[in-house]
C-alpha positions in Angstrom: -134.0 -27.9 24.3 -133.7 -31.1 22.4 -130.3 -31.2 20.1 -130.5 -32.8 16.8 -128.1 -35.6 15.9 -127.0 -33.5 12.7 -126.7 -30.4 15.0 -124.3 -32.4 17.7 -122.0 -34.0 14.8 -121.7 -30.1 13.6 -121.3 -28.9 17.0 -118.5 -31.7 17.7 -116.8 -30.9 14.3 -116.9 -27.5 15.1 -115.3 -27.8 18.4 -112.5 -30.5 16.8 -111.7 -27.4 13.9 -111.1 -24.6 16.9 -109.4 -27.1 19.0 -107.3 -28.1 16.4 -106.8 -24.2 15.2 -106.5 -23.0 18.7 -102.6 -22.3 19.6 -100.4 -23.9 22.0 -100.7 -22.0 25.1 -97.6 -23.7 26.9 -95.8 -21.2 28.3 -92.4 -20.9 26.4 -89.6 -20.7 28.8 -86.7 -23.6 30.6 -88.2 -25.7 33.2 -85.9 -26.6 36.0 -84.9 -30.5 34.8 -83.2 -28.2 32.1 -81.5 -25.4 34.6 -80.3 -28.6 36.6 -78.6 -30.1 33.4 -76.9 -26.7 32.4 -76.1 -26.4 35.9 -74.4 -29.8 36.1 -72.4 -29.3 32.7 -71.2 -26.2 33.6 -69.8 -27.4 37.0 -68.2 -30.7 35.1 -66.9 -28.2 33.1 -65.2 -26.4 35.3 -64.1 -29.0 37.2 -62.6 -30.4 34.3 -60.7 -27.1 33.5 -59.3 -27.3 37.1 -58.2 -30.7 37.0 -56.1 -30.4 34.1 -54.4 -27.1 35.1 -53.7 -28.3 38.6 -52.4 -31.8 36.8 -50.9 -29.7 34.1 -47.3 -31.8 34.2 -49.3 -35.4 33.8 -51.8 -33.7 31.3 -50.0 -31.8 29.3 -47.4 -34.4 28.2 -49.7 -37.1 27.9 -52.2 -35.0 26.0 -49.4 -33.5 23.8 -48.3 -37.5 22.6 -52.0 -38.5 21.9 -52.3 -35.9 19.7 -48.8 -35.5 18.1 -49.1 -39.3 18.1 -52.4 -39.4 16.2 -50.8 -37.1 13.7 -47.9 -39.4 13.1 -49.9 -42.6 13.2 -50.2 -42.8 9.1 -46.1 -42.5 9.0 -45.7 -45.6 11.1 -49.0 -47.7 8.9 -46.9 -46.8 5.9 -43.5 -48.3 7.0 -45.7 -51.5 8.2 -46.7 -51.9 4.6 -42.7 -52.1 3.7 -42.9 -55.0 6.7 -40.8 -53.0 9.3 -42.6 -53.5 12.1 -44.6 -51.0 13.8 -42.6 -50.5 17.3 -39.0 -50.0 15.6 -41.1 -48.0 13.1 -42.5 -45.3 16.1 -38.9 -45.5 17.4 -37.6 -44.1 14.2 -40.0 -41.9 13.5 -39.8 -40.2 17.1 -36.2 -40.0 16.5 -36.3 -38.6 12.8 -39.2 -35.9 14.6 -36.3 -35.4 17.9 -33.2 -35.0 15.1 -35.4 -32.1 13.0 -36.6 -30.3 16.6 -32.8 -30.6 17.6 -31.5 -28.5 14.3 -34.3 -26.1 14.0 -33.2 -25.2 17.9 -29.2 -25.5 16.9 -30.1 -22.8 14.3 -32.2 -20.9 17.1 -29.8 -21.2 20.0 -26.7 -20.6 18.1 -27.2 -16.8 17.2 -29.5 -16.3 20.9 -26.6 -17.3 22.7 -24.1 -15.5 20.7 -26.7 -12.2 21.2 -27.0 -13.2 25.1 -22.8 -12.7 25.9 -23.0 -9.2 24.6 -26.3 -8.1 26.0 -25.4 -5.5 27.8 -23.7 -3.6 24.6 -27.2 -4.4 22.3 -29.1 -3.0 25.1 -27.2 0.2 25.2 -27.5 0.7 21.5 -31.3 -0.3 21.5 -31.5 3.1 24.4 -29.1 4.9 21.9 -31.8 4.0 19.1 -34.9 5.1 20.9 -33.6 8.4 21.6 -34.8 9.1 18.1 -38.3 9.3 20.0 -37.6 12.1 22.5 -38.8 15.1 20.2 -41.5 13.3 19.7 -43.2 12.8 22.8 -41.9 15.8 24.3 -44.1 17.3 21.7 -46.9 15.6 22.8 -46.6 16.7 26.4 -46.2 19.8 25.7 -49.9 19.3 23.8 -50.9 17.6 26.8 -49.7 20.5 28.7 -51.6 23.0 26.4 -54.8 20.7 27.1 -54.5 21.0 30.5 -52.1 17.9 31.3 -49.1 17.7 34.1 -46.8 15.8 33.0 -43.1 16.3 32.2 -41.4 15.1 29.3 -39.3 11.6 30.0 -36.9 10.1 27.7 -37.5 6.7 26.2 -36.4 4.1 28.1 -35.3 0.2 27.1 -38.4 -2.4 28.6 -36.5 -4.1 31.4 -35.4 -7.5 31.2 -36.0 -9.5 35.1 -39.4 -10.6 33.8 -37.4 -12.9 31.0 -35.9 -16.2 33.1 -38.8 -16.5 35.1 -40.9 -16.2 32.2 -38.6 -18.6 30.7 -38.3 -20.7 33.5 -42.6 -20.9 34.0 -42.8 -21.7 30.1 -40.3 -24.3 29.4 -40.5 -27.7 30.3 -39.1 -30.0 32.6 -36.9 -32.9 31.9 -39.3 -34.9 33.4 -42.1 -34.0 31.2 -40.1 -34.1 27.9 -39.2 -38.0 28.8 -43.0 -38.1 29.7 -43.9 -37.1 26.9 -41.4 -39.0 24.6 -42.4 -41.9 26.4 -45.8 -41.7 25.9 -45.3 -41.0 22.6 -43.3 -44.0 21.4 -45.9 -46.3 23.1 -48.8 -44.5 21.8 -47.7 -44.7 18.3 -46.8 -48.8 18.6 -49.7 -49.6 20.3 -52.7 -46.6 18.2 -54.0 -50.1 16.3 -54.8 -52.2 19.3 -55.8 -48.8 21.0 -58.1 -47.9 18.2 -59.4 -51.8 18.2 -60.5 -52.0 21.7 -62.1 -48.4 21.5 -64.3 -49.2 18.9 -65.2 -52.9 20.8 -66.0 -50.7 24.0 -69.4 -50.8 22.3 -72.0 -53.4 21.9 -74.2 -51.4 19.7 -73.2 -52.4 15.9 -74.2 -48.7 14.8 -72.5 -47.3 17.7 -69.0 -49.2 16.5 -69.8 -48.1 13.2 -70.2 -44.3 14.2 -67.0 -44.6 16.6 -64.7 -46.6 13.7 -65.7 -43.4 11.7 -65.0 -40.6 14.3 -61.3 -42.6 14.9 -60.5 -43.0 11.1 -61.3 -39.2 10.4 -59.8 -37.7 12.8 -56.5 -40.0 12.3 -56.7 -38.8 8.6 -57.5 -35.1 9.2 -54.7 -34.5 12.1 -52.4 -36.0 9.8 -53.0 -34.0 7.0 -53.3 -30.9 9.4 -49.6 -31.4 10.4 -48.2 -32.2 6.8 -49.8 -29.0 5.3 -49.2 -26.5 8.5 -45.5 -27.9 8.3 -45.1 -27.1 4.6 -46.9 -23.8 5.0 -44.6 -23.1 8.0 -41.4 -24.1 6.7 -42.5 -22.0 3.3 -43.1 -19.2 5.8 -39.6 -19.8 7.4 -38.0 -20.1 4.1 -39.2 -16.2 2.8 -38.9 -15.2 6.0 -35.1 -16.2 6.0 -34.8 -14.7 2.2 -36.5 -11.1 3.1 -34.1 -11.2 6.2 -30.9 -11.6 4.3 -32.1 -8.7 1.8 -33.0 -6.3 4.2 -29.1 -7.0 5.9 -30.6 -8.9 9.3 -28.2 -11.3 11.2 -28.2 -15.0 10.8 -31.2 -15.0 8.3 -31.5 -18.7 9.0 -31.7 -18.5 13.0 -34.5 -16.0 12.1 -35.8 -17.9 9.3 -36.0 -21.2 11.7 -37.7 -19.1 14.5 -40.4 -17.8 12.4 -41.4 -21.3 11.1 -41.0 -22.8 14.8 -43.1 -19.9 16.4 -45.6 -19.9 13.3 -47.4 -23.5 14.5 -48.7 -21.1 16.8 -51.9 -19.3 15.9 -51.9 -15.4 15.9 -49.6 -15.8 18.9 -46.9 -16.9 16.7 -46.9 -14.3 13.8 -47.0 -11.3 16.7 -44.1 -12.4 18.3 -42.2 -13.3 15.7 -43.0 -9.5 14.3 -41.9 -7.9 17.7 -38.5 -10.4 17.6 -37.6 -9.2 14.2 -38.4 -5.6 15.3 -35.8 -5.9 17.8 -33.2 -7.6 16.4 -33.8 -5.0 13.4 -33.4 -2.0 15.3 -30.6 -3.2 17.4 -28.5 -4.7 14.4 -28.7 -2.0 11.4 -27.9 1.4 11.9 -30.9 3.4 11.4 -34.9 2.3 12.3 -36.0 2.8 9.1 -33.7 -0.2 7.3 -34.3 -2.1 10.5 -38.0 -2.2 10.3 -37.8 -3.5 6.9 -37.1 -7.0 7.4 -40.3 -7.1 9.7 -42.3 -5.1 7.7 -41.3 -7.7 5.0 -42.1 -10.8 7.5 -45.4 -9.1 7.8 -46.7 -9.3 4.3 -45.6 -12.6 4.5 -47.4 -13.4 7.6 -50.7 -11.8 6.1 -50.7 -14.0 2.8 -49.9 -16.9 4.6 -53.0 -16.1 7.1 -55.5 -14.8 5.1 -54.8 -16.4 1.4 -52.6 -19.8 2.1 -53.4 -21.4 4.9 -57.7 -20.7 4.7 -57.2 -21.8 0.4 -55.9 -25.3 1.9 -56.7 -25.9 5.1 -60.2 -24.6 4.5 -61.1 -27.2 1.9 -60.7 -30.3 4.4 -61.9 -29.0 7.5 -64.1 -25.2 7.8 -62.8 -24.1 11.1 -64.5 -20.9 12.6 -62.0 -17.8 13.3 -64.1 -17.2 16.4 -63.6 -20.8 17.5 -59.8 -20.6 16.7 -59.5 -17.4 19.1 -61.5 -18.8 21.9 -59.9 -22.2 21.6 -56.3 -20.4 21.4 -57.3 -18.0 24.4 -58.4 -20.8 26.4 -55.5 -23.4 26.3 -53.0 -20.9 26.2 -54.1 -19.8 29.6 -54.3 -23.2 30.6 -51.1 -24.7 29.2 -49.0 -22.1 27.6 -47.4 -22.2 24.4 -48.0 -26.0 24.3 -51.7 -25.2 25.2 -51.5 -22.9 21.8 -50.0 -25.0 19.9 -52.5 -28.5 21.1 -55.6 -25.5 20.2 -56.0 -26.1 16.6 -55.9 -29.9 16.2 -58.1 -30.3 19.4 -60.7 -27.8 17.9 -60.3 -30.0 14.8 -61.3 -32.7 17.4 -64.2 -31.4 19.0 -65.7 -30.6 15.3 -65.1 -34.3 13.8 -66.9 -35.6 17.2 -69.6 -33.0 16.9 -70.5 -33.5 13.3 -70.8 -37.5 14.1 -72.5 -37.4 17.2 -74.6 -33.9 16.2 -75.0 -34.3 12.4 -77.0 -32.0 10.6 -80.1 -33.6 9.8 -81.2 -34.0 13.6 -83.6 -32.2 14.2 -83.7 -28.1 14.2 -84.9 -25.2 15.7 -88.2 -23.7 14.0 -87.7 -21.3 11.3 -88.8 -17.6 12.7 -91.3 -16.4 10.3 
């Protein structure tokens, strides 16, 4: 059968319409170049991870001054505008940072060690004070027994105390990486403009300088204001903390005062122990539980305004930081490092987001909109 010319343009137009209507029919799914590539991050990641926790006394220290020494880079540019140069300028200001550490711990140490010569006598009266809790839970055995339980009633017995030194001892660190770190530090600080100079010249790429000059300047700026505020905020926190403790009749409000702002540049970590210190020292110290638990129900309140109102009203403004991402990032380099690990979790999170938001921005491209 003969086709028409008119009938084969309308035919071929037809065709064009349902191919362009027809759907994509690629099967959705990962392909294996993809699988590879997750496979390979994952397994630097993890190597990573290992490296530093095996390496933790060359990482930790070294990691610790970069980052402390980022924070304090503005201090040393602004004694270099009043022509004191920039070396004798990162000597004083490590020293001025040394000098406050040493008198918040003189305020710390003085009252611990004056609590550690007559330890066995507060831990008698903290077992005298828990007694209070016998009738109690010999109550609830006895509903336990009614229930269908076996189990006798015990008294209430003190926590013991061998896990302390070793815990102590596994925590703290050594000489070695203190002059590490001090070290570092110094040098890092009198050397952050060449530093910052030839990271930014590693690249050839004019936009790529650019976009690194960027990363370097904001993150100087924002983990410098990130330690100015959380100082103020903490030594606020330390300041009520020390007020509620000398109304409620605690001892040496100003140890306790000092150990709540030192332990509150710790996230969530901080706040609990500081709670669970004051619970102690209340119960021990004043004569009945009610009193004692006053100063740490007090420190609580405090604790909660500064977490939920303060710190998220300031901080917040500069840099949005996710409360998921705080607690993973907390979780993670606390079991990597310790208390310096949750401590370095914050301002490397803060990290992380300044280099994503440069290197990721928001107007690359997106996932399609479900409909």
């Amino acid at each position: 059968m003969r086709v028409l010319p008119t009938e084969r343009l309308l035919s071929n137009g037809s065709d064009a319409a349902s191919t362009r209507e027809k759907p994509d029919e690629t099967p959705i799914g990962v392909g294996r170049s993809e699988i590879v590539s997750f496979a390979l991050i994952g397994l630097l990641i993890i190597s990573i991870a290992a490296i530093l926790y095996v390496a933790k006394p060359f990482f930790l220290p070294v990691v610790m001054a970069f980052v402390v020494g980022t924070m304090l880079s503005p201090a040393a540019s602004f004694l270099e505008r009043y022509h004191i140069p920039r070396s004798v300028g990162a000597v004083l200001i490590v020293s001025a940072v040394g000098a406050a550490v040493a008198f918040i711990i003189g305020l710390i140490s003085s009252p611990l060690m004056e609590w550690s010569s007559r330890l066995p006598e507060l831990v008698s009266r903290f077992k005298d004070k828990l007694h209070v809790f016998d009738r109690p839970l010999a109550l609830w055995h006895e509903l336990q027994g009614m229930l269908g339980g076996s189990s006798a009633p015990a008294p209430v017995q003190a926590p013991k105390l061998d896990w302390v030194q070793p815990a102590l001892e596994f925590l703290s660190p050594t000489f070695t990486e203190f002059l590490l770190f001090a070290a570092t530090l110094v040098l890092f600080i009198a050397s952050w403009k060449d530093l910052r100079r030839a990271l930014i010249m590693t690249f050839r790429d004019h936009d790529a300088r650019l976009r690194t000059l960027r990363i370097v300047n904001e993150i100087e700026v924002h983990l410098g204001s990130y330690l100015l505020t959380v100082t103020m905020i903490n030594i606020g926190v330390g300041v009520a903390t020390g007020i509620v403790c000398a109304l409620t009749g605690m001892p040496n409000p100003a140890g306790l005062g000092a150990l709540a702002a030192t332990l509150n540049f710790i996230p969530i970590i901080g706040p609990v122990a500081t709670f669970a210190i004051l619970v102690v020292v209340g119960v021990v110290a004043i004569p009945t539980i009610g009193a004692g638990l006053a100063g740490a129900l007090g420190f609580a309140g405090i604790a909660f305004l500064e977490g939920h109102f303060v710190t998220p009203t300031i901080i917040g403004r500069r840099l949005a930081l996710n409360a998921l991402a705080v607690f993973v990032a907390l979780a993670f380099w606390t079991w990597l490092w310790g208390p310096m690990g949750a401590f370095l979790s914050s301002p490397l999170l803060i990290v992380a987001l300044i280099v994503k938001e440069h290197v990721l921005p928001d107007s690359s491209p997106q996932l399609p909109k479900h409909e």
